[in-house]
N, C-alpha and C positions, 0 to 999 in steps of 0.2 A: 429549509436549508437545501441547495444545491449539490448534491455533489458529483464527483468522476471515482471511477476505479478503474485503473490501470492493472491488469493482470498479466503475469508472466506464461506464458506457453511452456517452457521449458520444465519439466515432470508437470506435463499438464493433467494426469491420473489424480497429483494433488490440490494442483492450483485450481481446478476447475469446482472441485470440488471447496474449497475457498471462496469460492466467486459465491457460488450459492448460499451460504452459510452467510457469507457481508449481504449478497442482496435481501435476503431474510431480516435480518439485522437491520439494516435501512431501514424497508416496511416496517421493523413494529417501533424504529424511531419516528416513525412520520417524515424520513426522509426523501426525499427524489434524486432518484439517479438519472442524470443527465447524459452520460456517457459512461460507457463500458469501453476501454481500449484494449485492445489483444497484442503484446509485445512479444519479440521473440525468448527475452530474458530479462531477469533484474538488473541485469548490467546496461539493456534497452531501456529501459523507463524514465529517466530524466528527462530526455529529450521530448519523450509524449506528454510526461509529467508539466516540462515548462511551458507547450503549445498550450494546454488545458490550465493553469494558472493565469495566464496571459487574456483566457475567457471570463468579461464582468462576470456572466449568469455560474459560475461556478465558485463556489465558496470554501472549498477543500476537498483534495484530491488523498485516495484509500489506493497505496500499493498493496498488492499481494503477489506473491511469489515464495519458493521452498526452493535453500540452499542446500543440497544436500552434495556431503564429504564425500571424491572422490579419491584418487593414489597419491595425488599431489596436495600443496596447498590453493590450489586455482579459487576451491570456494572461498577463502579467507579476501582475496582478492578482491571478488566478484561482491563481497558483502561489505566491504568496507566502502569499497568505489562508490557501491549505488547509496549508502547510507550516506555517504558524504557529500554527493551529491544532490541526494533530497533533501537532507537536511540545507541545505544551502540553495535551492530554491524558496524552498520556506519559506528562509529568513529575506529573500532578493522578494518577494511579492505579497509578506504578511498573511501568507495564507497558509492555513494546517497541510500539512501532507503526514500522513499518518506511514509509518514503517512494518506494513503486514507482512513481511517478509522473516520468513523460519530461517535459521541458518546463521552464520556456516557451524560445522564443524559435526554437521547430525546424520546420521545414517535415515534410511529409506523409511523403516518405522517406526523412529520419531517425527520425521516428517506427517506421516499421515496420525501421530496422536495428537499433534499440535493443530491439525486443519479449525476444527472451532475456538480454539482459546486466540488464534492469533487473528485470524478473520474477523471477530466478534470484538474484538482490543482494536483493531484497527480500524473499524468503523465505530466505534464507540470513543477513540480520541479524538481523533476528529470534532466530535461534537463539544468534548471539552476543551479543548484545545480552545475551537472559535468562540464558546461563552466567554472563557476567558480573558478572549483578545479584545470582545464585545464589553468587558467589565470594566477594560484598565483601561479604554478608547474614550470613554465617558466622560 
């Protein structure tokens, strides 16, 4: 299986450490990462998300990103938009897009206790995700 990860820059202290944790994750699925994209934020990624959908040799694309709660409600915004928008690629190209993205509504240190549980969920749906669509295709 092919895939892309798309990662946010924005608290790159977390997300980077995400990226690592998914590429890991990959390797002991036997997966191949075909691309690694660098976006300025989760609010960025649809757009890279659709270019990368759009490619045959990619099978499912793994966001990662950490929304973490500032003064306002900006993250609620920021995390509905990009969730509404992947999820609606998904469905426009049949293909998994996995939601690794923490957030909204979490402070700086739950962001960094979540870096493996949502890293590791998001490269691991993905793979369920496409057996599945491999099941009911049949």
């Amino acid at each position: 299986m092919n895939i892309a990860i798309v990662v946010s820059e924005f608290n790159e202290d977390v997300t980077s450490r995400m990226l690592a944790v998914a590429q890991e994750k990959a390797s002991s699925l036997k997966l191949k990462i075909s691309h690694v994209c660098n976006v300025p934020g989760a609010y960025d990624m649809p757009i890279v998300v659709d270019a990368l959908l759009r490619k045959k040799d990619i099978d499912a694309v793994v966001t990662l990103g950490a929304i973490i709660k500032g003064q306002t409600k900006h993250d609620e915004v920021i995390s509905h938009s990009a969730a509404r928008a992947l999820t609606d690629l998904s469905l426009k190209y049949q293909k998994p897009v996995s939601l690794g993205i923490s957030g909204p509504g979490m402070q700086e240190r739950h962001a960094y206790a979540r870096i493996r549980p949502v890293a590791e969920r998001a490269v691991e749906a993905v793979v369920k995700i496409s057996k599945e669509l491999k099941r009911i295709q049949k």
